[in-house]
N, C-alpha and C positions, 0 to 999 in steps of 0.2 A: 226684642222681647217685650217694651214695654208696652209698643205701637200696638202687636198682638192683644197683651192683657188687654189694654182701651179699646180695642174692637171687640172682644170677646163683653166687656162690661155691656158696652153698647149694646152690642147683637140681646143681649140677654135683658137692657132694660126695653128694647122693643116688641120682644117676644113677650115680655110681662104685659106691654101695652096692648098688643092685641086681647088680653083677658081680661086688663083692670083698669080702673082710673088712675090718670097721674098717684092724685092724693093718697090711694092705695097703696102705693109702693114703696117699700123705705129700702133704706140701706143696707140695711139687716138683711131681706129678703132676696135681694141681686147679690149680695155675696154669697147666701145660700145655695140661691140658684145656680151662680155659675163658678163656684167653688173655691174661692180667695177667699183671702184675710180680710178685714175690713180694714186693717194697714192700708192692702193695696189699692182697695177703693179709694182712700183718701189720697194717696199718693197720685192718684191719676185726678181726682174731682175734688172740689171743696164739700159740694155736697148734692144731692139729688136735682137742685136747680141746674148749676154746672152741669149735672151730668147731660141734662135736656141742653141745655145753652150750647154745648159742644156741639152735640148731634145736629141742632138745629141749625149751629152754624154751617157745620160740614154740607148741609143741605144746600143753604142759603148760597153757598160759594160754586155748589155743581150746576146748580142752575146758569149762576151770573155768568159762569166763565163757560158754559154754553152759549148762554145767549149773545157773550162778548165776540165768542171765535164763531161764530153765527152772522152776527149783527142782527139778531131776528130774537127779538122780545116776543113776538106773538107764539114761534114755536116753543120756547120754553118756558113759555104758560101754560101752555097743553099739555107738554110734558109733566108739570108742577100738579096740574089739577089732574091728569089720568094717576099720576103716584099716589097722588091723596086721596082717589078714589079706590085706588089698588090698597090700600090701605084707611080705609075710613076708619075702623075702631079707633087705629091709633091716632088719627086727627079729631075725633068726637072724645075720645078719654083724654086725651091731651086739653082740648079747649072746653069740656063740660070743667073739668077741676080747676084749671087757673085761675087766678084772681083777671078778671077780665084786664082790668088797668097792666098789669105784666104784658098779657098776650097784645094788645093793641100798640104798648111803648114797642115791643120786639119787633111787630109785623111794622112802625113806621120807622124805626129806626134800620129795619132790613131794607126798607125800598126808596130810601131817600137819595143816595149815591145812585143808584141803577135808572129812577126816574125826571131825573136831574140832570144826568148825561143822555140821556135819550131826548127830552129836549134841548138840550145844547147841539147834542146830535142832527137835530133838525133846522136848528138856528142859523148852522152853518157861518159864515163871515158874517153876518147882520148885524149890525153894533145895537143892541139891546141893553139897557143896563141890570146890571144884577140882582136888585131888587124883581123886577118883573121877569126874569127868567126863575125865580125862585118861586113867583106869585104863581107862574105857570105848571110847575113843578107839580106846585102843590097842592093844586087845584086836581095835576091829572090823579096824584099819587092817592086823594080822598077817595076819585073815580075807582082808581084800580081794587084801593084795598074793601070799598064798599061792595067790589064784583065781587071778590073772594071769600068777604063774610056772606054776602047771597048765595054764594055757591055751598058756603060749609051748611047755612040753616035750612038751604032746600033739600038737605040730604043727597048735595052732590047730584042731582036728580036731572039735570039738567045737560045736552049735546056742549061736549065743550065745543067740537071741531067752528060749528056753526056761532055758538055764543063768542068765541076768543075772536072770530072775522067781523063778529056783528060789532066788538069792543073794539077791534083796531081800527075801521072805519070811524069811529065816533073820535078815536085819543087823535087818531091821524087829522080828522077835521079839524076838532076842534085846536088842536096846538099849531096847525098852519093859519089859524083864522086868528088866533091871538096870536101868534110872531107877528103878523101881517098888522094886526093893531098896537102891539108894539111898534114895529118898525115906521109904522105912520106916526104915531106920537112922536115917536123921536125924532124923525125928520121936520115933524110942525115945531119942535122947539128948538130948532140948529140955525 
């Protein structure tokens, strides 16, 4: 029952998202909406951030564990950017309201593991040390999430199929050209 109530809170702060701004919406209004106590809101969330933090993660995790049982990042990017176009209000009232510093801690703390193991992924046996697998990382992960904000401020406006092929060509080069210059430095100092 309780799974239910948290899907039914959810379901209802989404459906408020397609009308309003984040900042718009309190507590008060999703319990009205979808018919609880504000007990039970608290029972399930600490407070309207949680409430987002939850959802956002449940997001966060259907992607990864696609693209995990996949091994293809590139599809479920497309998948990530056709949802978010399938929904744009809720991603334009989501990040018009946020304190930007929130939305940018979330979006790097969601893709630090995922683009971390993806070059490691590619590093394969190379003995690289871990400072410069993380330099690599992190270089791609600015890459990635700098697409993401272009894509939200062009108004989503843009061919994912062709842009996600045009970006995997680039992450693909460029992290085989730096493994490659890793693995040359490290060889020049053994």
């Amino acid at each position: 029952m309780a799974q239910f109530t948290q899907k039914a809170i959810i379901e209802t702060f989404l459906e408020m998202l397609e009308e309003k701004s984040f900042d718009k919406i309190t507590v008060s209004s999703i319990v009205a909406k979808c018919g609880i106590s504000t007990n039970t809101f608290y029972y399930h969330f600490r407070d309207i951030y949680d409430l987002l933090d939850t959802w956002l993660q449940e997001q966060k995790e259907r992607y990864i564990s696609s693209a995990e049982e996949n091994n293809d990042w590139q599809n479920m990017l497309k998948e990530m950017l056709q949802d978010m176009k399938k929904h744009q209000k809720i991603v334009n009232h989501i990040c018009d309201s946020l304190l930007r510093d929130r939305l940018e801690r979330y979006m790097f703390e969601t893709t630090d593991a995922t683009i971390y193991n993806l070059v490691c992924h590619e590093v394969g046996d190379r003995n690289i040390p871990e400072d410069r697998l993380r330099d690599i990382a992190d270089f791609c992960r600015y890459a990635f999430l700098g697409f993401i904000l272009k894509y939200i401020w062009s108004h989503m406006s843009f061919d994912i199929e062709e842009s996600v092929d045009r970006l995997s060509v680039l992450f693909e080069g460029f992290i085989h050209q730096a493994i490659e210059g890793c693995t040359e430095m490290t060889t020049e100092t053994d």
